[in-house]
N, C-alpha and C positions, 0 to 999 in steps of 0.2 A: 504494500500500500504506500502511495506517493503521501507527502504531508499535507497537499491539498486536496485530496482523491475527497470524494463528497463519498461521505459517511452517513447513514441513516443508526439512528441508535433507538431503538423500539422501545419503548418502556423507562427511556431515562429517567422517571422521578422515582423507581424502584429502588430496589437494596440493590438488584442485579446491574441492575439500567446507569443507574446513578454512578455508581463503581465504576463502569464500564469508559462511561463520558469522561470523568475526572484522569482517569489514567490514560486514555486519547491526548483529553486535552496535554496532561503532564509531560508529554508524549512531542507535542509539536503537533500532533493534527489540525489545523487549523479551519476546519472546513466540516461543522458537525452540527449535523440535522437532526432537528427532536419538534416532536409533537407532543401536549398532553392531550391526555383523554377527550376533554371536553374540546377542543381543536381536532382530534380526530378517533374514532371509533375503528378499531381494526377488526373488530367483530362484524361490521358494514362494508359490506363487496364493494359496493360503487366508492363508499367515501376513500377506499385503501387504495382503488383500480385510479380515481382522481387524483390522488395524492402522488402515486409512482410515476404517472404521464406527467404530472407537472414537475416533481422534483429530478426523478431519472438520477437515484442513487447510486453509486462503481458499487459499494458496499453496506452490508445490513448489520446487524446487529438483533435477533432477533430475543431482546430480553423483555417483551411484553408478555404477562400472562395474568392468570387472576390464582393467585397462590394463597397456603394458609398452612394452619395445623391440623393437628388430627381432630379436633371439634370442628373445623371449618369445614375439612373435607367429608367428614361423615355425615354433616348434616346437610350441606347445601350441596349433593353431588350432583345432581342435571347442571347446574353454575359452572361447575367444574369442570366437567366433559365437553357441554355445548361451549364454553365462550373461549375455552382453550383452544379448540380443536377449529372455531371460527376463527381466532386472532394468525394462529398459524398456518391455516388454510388458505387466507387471502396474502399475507406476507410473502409465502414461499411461493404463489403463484404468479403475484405482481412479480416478483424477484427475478422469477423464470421468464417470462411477457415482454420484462423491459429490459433483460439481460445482462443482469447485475453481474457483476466480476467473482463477486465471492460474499455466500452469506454464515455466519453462524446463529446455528439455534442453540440455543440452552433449555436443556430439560432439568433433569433432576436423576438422582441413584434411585427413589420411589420406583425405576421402573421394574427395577429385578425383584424377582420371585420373593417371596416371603420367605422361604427358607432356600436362600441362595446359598451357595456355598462361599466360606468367608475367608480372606479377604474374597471381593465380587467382582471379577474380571469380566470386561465387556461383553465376554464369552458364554455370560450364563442369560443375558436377555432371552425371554421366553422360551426358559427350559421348564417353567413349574408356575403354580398358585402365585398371583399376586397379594400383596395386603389388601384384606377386606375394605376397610376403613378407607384409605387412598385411592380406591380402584380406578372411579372415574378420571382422577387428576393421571395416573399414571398409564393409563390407556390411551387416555389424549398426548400423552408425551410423548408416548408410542409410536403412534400414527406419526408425527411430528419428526420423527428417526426415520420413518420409511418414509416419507414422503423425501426427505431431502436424499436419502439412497435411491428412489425411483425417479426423481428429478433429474439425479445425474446419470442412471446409467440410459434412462431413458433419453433424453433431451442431451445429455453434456455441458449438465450445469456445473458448479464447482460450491457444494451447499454444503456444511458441516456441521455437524452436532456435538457438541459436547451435555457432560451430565456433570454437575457438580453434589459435592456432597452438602451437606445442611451449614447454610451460610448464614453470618449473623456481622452486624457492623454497621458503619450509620447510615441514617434513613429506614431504618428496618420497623419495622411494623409491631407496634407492642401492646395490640390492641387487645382488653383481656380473655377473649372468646375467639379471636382470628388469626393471634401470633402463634408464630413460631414455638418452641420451648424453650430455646435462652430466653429472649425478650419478654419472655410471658415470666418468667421465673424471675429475671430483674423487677420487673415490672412490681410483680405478688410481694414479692422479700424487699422491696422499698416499702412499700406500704405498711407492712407489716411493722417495719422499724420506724417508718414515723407515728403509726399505733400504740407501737411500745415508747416511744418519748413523747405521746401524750399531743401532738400535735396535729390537731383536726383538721387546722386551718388548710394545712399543707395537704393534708389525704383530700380536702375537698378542692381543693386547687389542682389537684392531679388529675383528680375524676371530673374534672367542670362542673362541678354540683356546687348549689349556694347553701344547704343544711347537712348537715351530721344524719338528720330521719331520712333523706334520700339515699346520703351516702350505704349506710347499713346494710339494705337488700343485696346491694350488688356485694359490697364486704364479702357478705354469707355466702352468696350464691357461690363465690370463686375461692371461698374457704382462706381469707384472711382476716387474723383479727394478732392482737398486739399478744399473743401467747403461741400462736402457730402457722404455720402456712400448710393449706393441704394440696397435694400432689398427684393428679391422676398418674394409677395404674401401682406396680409394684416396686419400683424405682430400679429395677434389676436389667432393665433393657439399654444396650450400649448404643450410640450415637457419636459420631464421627463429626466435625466443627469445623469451618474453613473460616476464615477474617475475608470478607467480601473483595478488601479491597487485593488481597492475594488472588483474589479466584478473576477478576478482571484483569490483573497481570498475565496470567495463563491465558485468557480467552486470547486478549490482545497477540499474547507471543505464539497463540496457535493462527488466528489471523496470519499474522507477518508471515511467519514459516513452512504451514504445512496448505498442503491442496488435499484435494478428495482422494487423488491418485496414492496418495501417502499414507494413508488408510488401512492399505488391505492389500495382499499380493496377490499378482498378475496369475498366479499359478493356481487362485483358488476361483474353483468351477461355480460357486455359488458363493456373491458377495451381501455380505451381511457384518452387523458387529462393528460399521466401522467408525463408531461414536469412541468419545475418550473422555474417561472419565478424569474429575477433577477432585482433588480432595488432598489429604496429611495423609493419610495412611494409619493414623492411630487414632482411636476412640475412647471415650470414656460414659461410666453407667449413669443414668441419669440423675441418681444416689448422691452420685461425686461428683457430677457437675451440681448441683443444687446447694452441697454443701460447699464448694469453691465460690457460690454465689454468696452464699448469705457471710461468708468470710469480708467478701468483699466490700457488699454492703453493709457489715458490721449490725445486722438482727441475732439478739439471743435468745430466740425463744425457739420453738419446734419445727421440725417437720413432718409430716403427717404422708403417708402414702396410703390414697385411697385405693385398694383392691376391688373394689365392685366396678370400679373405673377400666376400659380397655389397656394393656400393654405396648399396644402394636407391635412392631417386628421389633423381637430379641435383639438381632445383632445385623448392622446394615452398615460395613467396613468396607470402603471402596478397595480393590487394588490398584494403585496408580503407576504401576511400572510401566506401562506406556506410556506417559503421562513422561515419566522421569528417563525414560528414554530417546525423550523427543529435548532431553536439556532443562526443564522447568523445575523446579519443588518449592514449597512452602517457606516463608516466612516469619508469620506470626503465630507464636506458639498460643494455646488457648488461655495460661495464666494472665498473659499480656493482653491477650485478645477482650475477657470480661472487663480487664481494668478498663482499657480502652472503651469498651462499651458502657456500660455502668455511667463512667464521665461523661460520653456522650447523652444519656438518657438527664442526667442533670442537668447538663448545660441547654438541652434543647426544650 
């Protein structure tokens, strides 16, 4: 990519999106095209099919999607299927139409089997059960991986997929029913610690509420109050971390470097798999990440793991030797990474 090449970047005001843009810009790109939502609907054929006739982007970025947690995705799944599988439908197509130079999509590791086998090399996509809970979101991520393998060997486009592992850093969504489980778990164990020093003012300023009787329900509902924080599921299940703004340094340096041909060898008869997964390589149980949180945030009171609550998938360990064979690996270790975030959640 030239430093003026016109860049289209999908989703910039994301955790994904936003990363992606800042490490361009850092970068010297100076030629970087962003819509929000409300300016354009990628979910809307004509408005996306208008958008790529007028801009005519060399490159995509395709990090728009409608993402969440495991309460997000089990309960609103038609949201999940239909506007993902819309957002990336009309992207990859316009992309193909207007003959962009080179696009990357980003899915997520959600897509491998429930009980992959662990570390989870590209290799095991659709060998077994998906997670229940996630299905819609990782089905549509799915279709998203074939489409840009059937774009290319069909058409001779030059479309790539990566999957990154569970990303957290700023701009990240810490909304208490939608986020992620860092951000949701920062989020709870603040609360919880200004509960325990007695300041309401602050817990109602956090929640946007003007009384203490508003604030309460929601307290309850999400199981924080100034003695404990509860926890769905049994805290035994590992989870794997990346610092956002690592995981756009990768996207960017698979950009720069690799093509689609780079993928997959010429010698195999059926091309498939040739997404690349993003992540550390090491995980930790929910247990101990919860308790490096409340470290952080400095709450002394409990943690509660509610068992009637789902676990989701035990253990979802990317292998990233491809990854680390292409020159890339990680940065920010996750100690650093909560501090980092934590800070960020105050200051914003």
């Amino acid at each position: 990519m030239n430093k003026d090449a016109k860049i289209y970047i999908a989703g910039h005001r994301g955790l994904v999106g936003s990363a992606i843009y800042n490490n361009l810009q850092s970068k010297g790109y100076n030629n970087l095209i962003t819509r929000t939502h409300k300016e354009l609907d990628l979910t809307n054929q004509q408005e996306t099919a208008e958008f790529f006739k007028k801009e005519q982007p060399e490159y995509v970025f395709l990090a728009a999607a409608k993402v969440g947690g495991i309460v997000a995705n089990n309960t609103y799944r038609a949201d999940f299927i239909y506007e993902n599988m819309m957002i990336q439908n009309n992207v990859i197509h316009q992309s193909y139409l207007h003959k962009v130079k080179k696009l990357l999509f980003l899915g997520s590791t959600c897509i491998y089997p429930k009980n992959a086998h662990q570390p989870i090399k590209e290799t095991e996509l659709l060998t077994n059960t998906l997670e229940y809970t996630n299905e819609p979101y990782a089905i549509a991520k799915i279709a998203g991986i074939k489409l840009c393998e059937s774009y290319n060997l069909q058409y001779g486009t030059n479309f790539l997929s990566v999957m990154p592992t569970n990303l957290y850093g700023p701009n990240d969504n810490f909304d208490l029913e939608k986020s992620h489980v860092l951000p949701a778990l920062i989020r709870k164990i603040h609360l919880a610690k200004l509960l325990e020093e007695d300041k309401e003012a602050a817990v109602l300023k956090d929640l946007g509420l003007s009384s203490f009787q508003e604030a309460m329900p929601i307290l309850k509902q999400f199981g924080i109050s100034k003695k404990s924080v509860e926890i769905w599921g049994s805290g035994k299940p590992k989870r794997e971390f990346l610092w956002s703004d690592d995981m756009a340094d990768a996207c960017v340096f698979i950009m720069e470097s690799q093509d689609f041909k780079d993928t997959y060898s010429f010698q195999d008869k059926e091309i498939r798999n040739t997404h690349i997964n993003i992540g550390t390589g090491q995980d930790i149980s929910i247990k101990e990440l919860a308790e490096k949180i409340k470290t952080v945030v400095g709450f002394n009171g409990d943690l509660v793991f509610n068992t009637d609550k789902p676990d989701g998938t035990m253990r979802k360990l990317t292998d990233v030797s491809k990854l680390h064979s292409l020159g890339w690996k990680h940065r920010i270790d996750l100690d650093d990474g909560i501090k980092k975030m934590y800070n960020f959640y105050l200051n914003e």
